[in-house]
N, C-alpha and C positions, 0 to 999 in steps of 0.2 A: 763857673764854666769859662768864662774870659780871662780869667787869670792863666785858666788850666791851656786853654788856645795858645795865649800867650807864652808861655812856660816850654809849649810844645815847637815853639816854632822857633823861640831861643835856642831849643836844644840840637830843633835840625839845623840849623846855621854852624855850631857848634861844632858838631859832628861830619858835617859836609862840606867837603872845600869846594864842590864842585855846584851847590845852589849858592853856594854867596859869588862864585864865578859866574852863574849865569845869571844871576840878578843885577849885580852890576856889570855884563856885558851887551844885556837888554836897555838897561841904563844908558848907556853908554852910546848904543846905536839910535835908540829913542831920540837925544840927545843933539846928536850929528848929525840925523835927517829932520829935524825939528828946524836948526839953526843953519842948518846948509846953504842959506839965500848970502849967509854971510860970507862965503867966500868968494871971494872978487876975480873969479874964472867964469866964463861962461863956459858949461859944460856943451854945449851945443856948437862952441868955435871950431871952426878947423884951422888946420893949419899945414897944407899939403908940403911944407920943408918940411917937416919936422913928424913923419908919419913912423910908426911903429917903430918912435925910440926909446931906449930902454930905459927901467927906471933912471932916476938921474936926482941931481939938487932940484933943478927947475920943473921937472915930473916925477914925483916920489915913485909913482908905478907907472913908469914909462904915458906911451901916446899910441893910440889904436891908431886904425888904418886911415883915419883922415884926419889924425893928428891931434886930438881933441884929449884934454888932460885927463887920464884912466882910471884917477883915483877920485876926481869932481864926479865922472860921470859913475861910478861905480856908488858914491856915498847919495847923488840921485836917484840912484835906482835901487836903491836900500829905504827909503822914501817911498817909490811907488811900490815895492814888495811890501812896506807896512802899510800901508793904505788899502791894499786889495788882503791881504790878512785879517786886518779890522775890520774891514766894510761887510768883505762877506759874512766872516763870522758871527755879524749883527743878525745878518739876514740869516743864513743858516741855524743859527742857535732859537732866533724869534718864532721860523716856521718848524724847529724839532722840537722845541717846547709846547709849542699850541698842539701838534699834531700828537705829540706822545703823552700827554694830560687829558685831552679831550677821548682820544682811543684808551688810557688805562681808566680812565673814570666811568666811560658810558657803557664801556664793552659791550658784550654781544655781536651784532649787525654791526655796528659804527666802529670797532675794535677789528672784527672780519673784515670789513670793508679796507679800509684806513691801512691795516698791514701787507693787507696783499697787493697796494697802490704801493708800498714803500716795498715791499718782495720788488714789484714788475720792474722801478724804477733802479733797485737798485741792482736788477741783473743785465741791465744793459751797461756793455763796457763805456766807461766813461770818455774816451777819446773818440771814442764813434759820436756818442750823441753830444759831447764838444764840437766836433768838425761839423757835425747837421748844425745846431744850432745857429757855429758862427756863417753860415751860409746866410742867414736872416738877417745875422747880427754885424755889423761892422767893425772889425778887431779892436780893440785898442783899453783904453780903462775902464773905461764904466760896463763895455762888453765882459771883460772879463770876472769885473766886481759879481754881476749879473748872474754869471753863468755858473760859478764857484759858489755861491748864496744860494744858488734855487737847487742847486744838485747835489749838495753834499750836506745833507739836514737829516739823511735818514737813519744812520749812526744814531745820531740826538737823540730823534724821536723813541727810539726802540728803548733805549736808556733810559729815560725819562718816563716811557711805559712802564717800564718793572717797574721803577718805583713806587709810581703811580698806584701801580694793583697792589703794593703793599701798604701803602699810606690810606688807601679811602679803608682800611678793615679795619683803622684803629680806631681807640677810643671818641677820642674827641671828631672824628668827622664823620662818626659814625651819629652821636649828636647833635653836630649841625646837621645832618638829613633830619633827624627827627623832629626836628624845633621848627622843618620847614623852610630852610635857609637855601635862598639859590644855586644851584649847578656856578652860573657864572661866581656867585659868591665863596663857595667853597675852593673849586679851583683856585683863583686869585688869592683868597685870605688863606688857604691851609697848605692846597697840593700843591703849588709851586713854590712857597716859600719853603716846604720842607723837602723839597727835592734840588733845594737851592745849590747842595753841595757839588752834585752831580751835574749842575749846570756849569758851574763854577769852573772844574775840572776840566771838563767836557770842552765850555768854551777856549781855553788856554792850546787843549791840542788841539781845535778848531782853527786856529789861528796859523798852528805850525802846518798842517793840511793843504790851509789855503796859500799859505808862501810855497811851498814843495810842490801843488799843483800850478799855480802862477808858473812857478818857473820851468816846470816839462813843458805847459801851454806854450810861454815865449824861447823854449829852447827851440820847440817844432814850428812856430813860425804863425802858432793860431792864438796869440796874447798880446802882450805889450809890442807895439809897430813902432819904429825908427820916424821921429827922431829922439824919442822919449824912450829913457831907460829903464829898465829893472835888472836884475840880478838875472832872472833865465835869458832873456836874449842878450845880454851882455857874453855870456856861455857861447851863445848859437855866433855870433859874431868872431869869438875867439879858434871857432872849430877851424876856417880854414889859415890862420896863423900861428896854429899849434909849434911846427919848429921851428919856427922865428921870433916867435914872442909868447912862448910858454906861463909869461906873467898872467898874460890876458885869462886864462882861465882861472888860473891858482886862487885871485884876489875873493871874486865874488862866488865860486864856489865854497871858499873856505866861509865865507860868510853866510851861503844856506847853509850851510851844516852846523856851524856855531847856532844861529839864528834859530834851528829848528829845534837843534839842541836843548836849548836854553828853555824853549817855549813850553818844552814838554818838564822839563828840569819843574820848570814854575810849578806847573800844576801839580805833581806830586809835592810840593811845599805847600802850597795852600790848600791840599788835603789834608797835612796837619794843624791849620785852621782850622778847620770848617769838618773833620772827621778827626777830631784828638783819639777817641778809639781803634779808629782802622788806623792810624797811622802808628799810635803803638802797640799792637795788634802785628804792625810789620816790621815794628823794630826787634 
């Protein structure tokens, strides 16, 4: 079976010029905002001579509106978009797994109950009950890590149900019930390890979700607060220097879209890990 993983995942590489492009440009960005302390700009400087100049030798992508190096602060805030990507995706993935294991295992009441909590939550528009929240919340990173984690899990959950009610009818856990073996033991030892794939998947476009919502949040002014960058306010910054320094938006747009890209790229490759059937199945 690990041969056959292996085998399968040589061959989408192989095959794909565009997963070996987004592996190594995940790479790449990982990479850059990992080691970014290392370059000797503070991103935060201004430098009121030298405001919205164009790229150049001494500013590869020019200088925003209070001078500050475009490409320092942009590979900064490629940094806070991986960290509120990550972060929530922990949280999100953690509360759609317990939520969608515990409802496809106990059903009934607790399966009714459980889904029409994830219906209620997930019919209210998301920027409404963003903008309520941050009323509570005070803008900034960990607000946003928060907000993106606790509200965007119900996806998860519902995935992780199906499989659920197709995992507890099988053989073997239909045996651990009978032997007497714990709820809490069976979930942990059977249903989530064999729903593993779908986590797997799931968490990857989890990731790309929360970088795409990060950045509408700080495009509209309710995420990442100044003087700390990301990739969407970086955007909302550029809106009113659009015909003077059309740079400003180009850089770190082009980077959610690569970024998001890529993220989704992944996971259909590491469903030919973790699913060799379905994936060839979809070759």
């Amino acid at each position: 079976m690990e041969n056959r993983r292996i085998k399968n995942f040589i061959n989408e590489l192989q095959n794909s010029k565009s997963t070996i492009f987004s592996i190594i440009f995940l790479i790449f960005i990982v990479f850059i905002s990992v080691f970014v302390f290392l370059i000797p700009i503070n991103p935060d400087a201004t430098d009121t001579a030298n405001m919205l100049q164009s790229p150049s030798l001494s500013h590869l992508f020019g200088t925003d509106e209070l001078g500050r190096d475009y490409l320092t602060r942009t590979i900064y805030g490629g940094r806070v978009s991986l960290i509120v990507g990550v972060l929530a995706m922990i949280i999100s993935t953690s509360i759609g797994v317990l939520v969608g294991t515990i409802s496809g295992y106990f059903g009934g009441k607790t399966d009714n109950i459980l889904m029409r909590f994830v219906d209620i939550i997930s019919s209210i528009p998301w920027l409404i009950l963003v903008t309520v929240i941050s009323i509570f919340l005070k803008p900034g990173l960990q607000a946003i890590i928060i907000v993106i984690g606790l509200f965007t899990w119900m996806e998860i959950a519902r995935l992780v149900r199906a499989e659920t009610l197709s995992i507890k009818e099988r053989e073997y856990v239909l045996y651990a019930i009978s032997i007497g073996q714990s709820s809490k033991k069976i979930i942990f030892k059977h249903i989530i390890p064999s729903v593993f794939p779908t986590i797997i998947i799931a968490s990857t476009t989890s990731i790309a979700d929360a970088i795409m919502t990060e950045s509408s949040l700080s495009f509209l002014g309710l995420g990442i607060q100044q003087p700390m960058s990301s990739w969407g306010n970086l955007l909302q910054n550029a809106q009113a220097n659009l015909q003077s320094a059309a740079y400003m938006a180009i850089l770190p747009g082009v980077l959610i879209i690569l970024t998001i890209y890529s993220f989704n790229k992944l996971g259909n490759t590491l469903r030919v890990i973790v699913e060799p059937k379905t994936a060839g199945g979809e070759r």
